[in-house]
C-alpha atoms as one frame of an Amber mdcrd trajectory, in Angstrom:
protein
  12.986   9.442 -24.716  10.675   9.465 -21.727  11.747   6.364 -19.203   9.331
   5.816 -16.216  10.503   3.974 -13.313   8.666   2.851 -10.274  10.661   4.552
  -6.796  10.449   0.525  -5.496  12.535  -0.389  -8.491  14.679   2.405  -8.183
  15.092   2.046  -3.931  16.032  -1.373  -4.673  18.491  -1.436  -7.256  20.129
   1.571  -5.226  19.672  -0.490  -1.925  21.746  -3.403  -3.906  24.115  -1.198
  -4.780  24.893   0.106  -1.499  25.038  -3.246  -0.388  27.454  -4.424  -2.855
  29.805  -1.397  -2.350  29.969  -1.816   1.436  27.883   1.534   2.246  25.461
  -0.254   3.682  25.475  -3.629   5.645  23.063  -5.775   4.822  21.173  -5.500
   8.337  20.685  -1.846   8.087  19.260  -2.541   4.493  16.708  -4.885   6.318
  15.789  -2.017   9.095  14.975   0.021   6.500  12.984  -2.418   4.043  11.016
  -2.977   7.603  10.484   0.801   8.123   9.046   1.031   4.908   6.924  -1.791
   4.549   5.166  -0.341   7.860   5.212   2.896   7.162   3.382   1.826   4.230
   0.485   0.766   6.679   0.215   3.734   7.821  -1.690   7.225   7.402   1.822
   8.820   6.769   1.943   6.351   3.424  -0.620   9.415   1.555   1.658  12.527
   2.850   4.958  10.652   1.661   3.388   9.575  -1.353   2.070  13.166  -2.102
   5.674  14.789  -1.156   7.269  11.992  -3.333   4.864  13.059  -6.312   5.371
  16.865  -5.625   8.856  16.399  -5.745   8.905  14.074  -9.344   6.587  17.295
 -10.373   9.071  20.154  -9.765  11.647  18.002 -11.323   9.893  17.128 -14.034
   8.849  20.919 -14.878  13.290  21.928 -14.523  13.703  20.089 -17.195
């Protein structure tokens, strides 16, 4: 069975996790989110996004 998940889904249900566990306090959680959200303004969002979909690719073809 082939599951597809979107990485914001999966970022935040590992960010709540964190969270919940104590890894992570809840204002480093928010740096983040912010670093994100700007980076996502930015012309670095198309080489991350590439590098994220490179990445799914060679994991994809190990299994």
């Amino acid at each position: 069975m082939l599951v597809t998940l979107s990485a914001v889904a999966l970022f935040g249900v590992l960010t709540a996790v964190l969270i919940r566990s104590r890894h992570v306090s809840p204002l480093a959680a928010l740096a983040v989110f912010l670093f994100g959200f700007f980076t996502a303004d930015t012309g670095a969002s198309t080489a991350i996004r590439d590098m994220c979909r490179a990445i799914a690719g060679a994991l994809n073809s190990i299994t």
